[in-house]
Each structure stands twice: as structure tokens, then as C-alpha cells.
C-alpha positions as CSV (number, residue, x, y, z in Angstrom):
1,X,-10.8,3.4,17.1
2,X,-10.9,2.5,13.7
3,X,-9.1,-0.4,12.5
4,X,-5.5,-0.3,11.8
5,X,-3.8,0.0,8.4
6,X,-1.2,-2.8,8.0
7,X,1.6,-3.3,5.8
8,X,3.3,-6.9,4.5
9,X,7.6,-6.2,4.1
10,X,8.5,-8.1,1.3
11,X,10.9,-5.7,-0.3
12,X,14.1,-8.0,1.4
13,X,16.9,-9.5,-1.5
14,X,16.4,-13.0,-0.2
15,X,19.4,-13.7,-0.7
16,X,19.6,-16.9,1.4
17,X,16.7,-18.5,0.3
18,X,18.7,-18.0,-3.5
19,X,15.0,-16.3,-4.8
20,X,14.2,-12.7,-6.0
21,X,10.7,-12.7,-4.4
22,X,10.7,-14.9,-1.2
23,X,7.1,-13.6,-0.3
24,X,6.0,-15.8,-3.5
25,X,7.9,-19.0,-2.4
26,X,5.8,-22.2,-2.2
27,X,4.7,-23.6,1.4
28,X,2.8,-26.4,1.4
29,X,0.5,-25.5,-1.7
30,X,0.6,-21.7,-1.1
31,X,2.5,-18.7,-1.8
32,X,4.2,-17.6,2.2
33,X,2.8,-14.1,1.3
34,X,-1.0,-16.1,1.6
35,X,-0.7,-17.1,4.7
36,X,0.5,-13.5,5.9
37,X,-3.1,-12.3,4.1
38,X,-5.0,-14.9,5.5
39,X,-3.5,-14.2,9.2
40,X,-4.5,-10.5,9.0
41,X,-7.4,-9.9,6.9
42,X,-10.1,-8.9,8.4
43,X,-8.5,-7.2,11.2
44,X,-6.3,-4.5,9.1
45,X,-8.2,-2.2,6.6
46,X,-6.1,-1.1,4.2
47,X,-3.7,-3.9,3.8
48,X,-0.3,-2.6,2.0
49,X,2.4,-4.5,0.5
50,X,5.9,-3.0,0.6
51,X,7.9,-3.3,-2.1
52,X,11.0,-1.6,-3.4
53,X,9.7,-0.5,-6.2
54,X,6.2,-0.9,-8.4
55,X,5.4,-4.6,-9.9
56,X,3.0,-6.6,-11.3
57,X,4.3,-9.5,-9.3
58,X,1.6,-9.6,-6.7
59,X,-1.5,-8.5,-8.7
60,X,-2.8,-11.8,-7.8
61,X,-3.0,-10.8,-4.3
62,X,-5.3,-7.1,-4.8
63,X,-3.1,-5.5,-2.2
64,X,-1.8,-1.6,-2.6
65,X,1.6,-1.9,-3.5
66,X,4.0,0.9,-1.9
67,X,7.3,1.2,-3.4
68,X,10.2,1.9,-1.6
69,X,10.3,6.5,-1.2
70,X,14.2,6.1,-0.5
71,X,16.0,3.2,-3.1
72,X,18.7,1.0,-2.9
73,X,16.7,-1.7,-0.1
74,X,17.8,0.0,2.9
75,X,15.9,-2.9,4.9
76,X,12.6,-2.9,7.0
77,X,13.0,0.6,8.5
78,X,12.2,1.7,4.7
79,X,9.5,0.0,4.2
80,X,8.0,1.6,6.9
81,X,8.5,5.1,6.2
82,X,7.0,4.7,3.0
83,X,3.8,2.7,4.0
84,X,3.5,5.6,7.1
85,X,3.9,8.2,4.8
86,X,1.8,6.7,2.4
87,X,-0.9,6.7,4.9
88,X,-0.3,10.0,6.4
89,X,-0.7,11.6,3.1
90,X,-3.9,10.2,2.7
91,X,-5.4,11.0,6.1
92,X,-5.5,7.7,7.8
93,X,-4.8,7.5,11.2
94,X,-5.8,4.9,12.9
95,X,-1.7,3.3,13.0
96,X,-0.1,0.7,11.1
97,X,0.7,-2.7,12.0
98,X,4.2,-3.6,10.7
99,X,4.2,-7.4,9.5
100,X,7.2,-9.3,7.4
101,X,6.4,-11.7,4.6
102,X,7.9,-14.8,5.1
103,X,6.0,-15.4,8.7
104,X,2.9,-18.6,8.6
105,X,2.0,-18.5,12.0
106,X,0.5,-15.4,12.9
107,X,-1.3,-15.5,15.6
108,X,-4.9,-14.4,14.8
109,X,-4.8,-12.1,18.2
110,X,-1.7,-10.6,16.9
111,X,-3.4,-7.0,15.9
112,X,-5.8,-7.2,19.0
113,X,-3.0,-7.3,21.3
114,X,-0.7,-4.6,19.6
115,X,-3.8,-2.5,19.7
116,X,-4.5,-2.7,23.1
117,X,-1.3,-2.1,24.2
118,X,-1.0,1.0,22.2
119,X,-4.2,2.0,23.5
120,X,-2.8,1.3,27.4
121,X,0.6,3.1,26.9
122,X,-0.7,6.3,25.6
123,X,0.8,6.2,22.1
124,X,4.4,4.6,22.3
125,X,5.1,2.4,19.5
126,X,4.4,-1.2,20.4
127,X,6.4,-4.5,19.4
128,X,6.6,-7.9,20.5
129,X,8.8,-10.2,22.1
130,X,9.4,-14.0,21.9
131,X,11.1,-15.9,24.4
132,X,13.5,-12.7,25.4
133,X,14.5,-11.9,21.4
134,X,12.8,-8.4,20.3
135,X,10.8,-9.0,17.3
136,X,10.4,-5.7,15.8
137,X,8.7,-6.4,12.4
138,X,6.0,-7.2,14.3
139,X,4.7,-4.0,15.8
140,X,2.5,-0.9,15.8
141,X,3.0,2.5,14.7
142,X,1.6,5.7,14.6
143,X,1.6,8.9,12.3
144,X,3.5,10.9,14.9
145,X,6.0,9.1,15.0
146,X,6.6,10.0,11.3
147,X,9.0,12.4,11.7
148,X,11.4,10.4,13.5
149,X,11.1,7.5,10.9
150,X,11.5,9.8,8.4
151,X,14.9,11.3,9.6
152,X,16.3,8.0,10.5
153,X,16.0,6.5,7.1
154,X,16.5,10.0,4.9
155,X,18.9,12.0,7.1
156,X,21.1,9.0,8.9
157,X,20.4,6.1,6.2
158,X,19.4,3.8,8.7
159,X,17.6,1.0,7.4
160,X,16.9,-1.7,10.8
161,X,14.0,-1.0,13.4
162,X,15.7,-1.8,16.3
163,X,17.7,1.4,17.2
164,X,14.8,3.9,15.8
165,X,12.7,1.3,18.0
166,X,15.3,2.0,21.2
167,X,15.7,5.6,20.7
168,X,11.4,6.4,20.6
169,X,9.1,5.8,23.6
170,X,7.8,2.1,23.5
171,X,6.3,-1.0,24.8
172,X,7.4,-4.7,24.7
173,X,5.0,-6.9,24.9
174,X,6.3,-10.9,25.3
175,X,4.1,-13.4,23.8
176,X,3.5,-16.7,25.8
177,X,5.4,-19.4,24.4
178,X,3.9,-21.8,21.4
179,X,4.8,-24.6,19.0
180,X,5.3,-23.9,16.7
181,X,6.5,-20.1,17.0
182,X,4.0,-17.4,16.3
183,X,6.4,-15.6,14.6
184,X,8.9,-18.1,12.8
185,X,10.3,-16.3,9.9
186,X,11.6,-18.4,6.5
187,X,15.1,-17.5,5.9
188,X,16.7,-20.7,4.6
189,X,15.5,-23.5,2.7
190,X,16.1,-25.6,6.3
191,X,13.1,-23.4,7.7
192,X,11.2,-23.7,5.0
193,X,11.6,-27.1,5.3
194,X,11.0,-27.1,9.0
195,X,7.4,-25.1,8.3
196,X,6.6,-27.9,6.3
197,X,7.1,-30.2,8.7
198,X,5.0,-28.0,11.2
199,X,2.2,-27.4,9.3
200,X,1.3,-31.3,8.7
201,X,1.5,-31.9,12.0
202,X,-1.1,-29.0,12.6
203,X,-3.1,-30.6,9.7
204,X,-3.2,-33.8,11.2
């Protein structure tokens, strides 16, 4: 198998952080959408950023941007279609991992293990689960499940992964528990505080 496409989310409002472009918010020296690169390159080929519509904002970062196919930031679920579709158009597929932006702990297995739960469940989509709480921006799709993606967001105007995640054939997979959380996500300035805090101590 050929590696995995991936795809960064980073087409969210933001709203409680009180900034347009959360993925661009300074941690500790660095942009949050770095460490999401730096946590996934080199086992995703191509890496996708998914916007909700086309920017300059991230040229610093060389990733393909794909805008939003359905407007009005209908949430993750959109971000998906588009990046699947994007792919499927251009005859990759090898799967996409699903990834959000605002996340500095990614474990460095994190692909490896979607991947090889994929490959053990015979082509259900994968996602992971921390301490009993679904995490479904982290997770790993396929192009046939295109079609159900696609009706969710177009037909029904869905725009969370958690029922279209319920209603298709899939694997949990729970992730041993860690300090700090593999897959913290920076919501508030408190968090982002609290990742702060987390990554001295790491450094240290």
C-alpha cells in the first residue's frame, strides 16, 4: 500500500479563540498548524489543507490548499468531502487520513495505526478513541466511501462526522492513555495556555 493522502481541517470560524485563522495562532514560537506538519510529514504524501475557500494565508507552509466544494463552513464533514473528492478526481487511492489543526501532540504512530487497522478490518473507516470520547477528526477514509460523504454533506447538509461515522461500517480504535493527550485540541485561550505549559515541561 502506498502511503496515505492526508488532510489538515482548518476551515473552523474559531470563534472562541476570538481569531479568523486559529491554525496560524502562536504556540510556543510556532504557528499550531506547524506542529500538525511536523507530526505527519513524512508519513502522508500528499498533505492537503482544508480551507473554506482559496487563500494566500498558508503559502508559507507549501501545502495544496482545498477549498470548501459546498460554502457557508458546514463543519469538518465538509472538509472531507472536498479533500476525498479532490483526491478521487485525481486517481489517488491509497485513503486519507483526516487530521484537525489546532492538535500539538500527534502521536508520531498516529497514521501507522489507522493504517493497520484499516488494513485488518477489510475497508471500514477507521477513528480513534481517547479515554471512551470518539475522536473522529482523527481517522481514515477511503474513496468508496465517497458517495456516502458526498450525500450527507450535499443532499442532507450535514456538516459533523459523527453520525456519517455511525451510520457507515467502522472501527474504533482506543489509544492508551498519555500526558499530555495525543490529541488535545486548542479551543480556548485556557488550552492554549495549558499547551504552553505542557510543552515546557516536555522541553525540560
Amino acid at each position: 500500500m502506498n502511503k496515505p493522502a492526508g488532510v489538515i481541517l482548518a476551515g473552523g470560524r474559531s470563534s472562541r479563540m476570538g481569531v479568523s485563522r486559529k491554525a496560524l495562532l502562536e504556540l510556543n514560537g510556532q504557528a499550531l498548524l506547524r506542529y500538525v506538519i511536523d507530526g505527519l510529514a513524512g508519513h502522508l504524501d500528499p498533505l492537503l489543507l482544508s480551507c473554506e475557500s482559496e487563500t494566500s494565508d498558508f503559502d508559507h507552509y507549501g501545502l495544496t490548499i482545498v477549498p470548501d466544494l459546498v460554502p457557508d463552513h458546514r463543519g469538518p464533514l465538509t472538509g472531507l468531502f472536498s479533500a476525498l473528492q479532490y483526491l478521487n478526481d485525481k486517481g489517488e487511492d491509497a485513503g486519507l487520513v483526516l487530521c484537525p489543526c489546532d492538535a500539538p501532540f500527534i502521536p508520531a504512530d498516529l497514521v501507522q495505526v489507522l493504517v493497520d487497522a484499516y488494513k485488518n478490518e477489510h475497508g471500514k473507516v477507521v477513528a480513534i478513541s481517547y479515554g471512551g470520547v470518539l475522536q473522529p477528526t482523527f481517522s481514515f477514509w477511503q474513496n468508496h466511501h465517497l458517495p456516502a460523504i458526498r450525500e450527507a454533506v450535499v443532499d442532507q447538509g450535514k456538516g459533523g462526522l459523527k453520525h456519517l461515522l455511525n451510520s457507515l461500517p467502522h472501527e474504533i480504535v482506543e489509544w492508551s492513555p498519555v500526558e499530555p493527550s495525543p490529541f488535545f485540541n486548542v479551543n480556548t485561550p485556557e488550552e492554549l495556555a495549558s499547551a504552553s505549559l505542557w510543552l515546557d515541561r516536555m522541553h525540560t
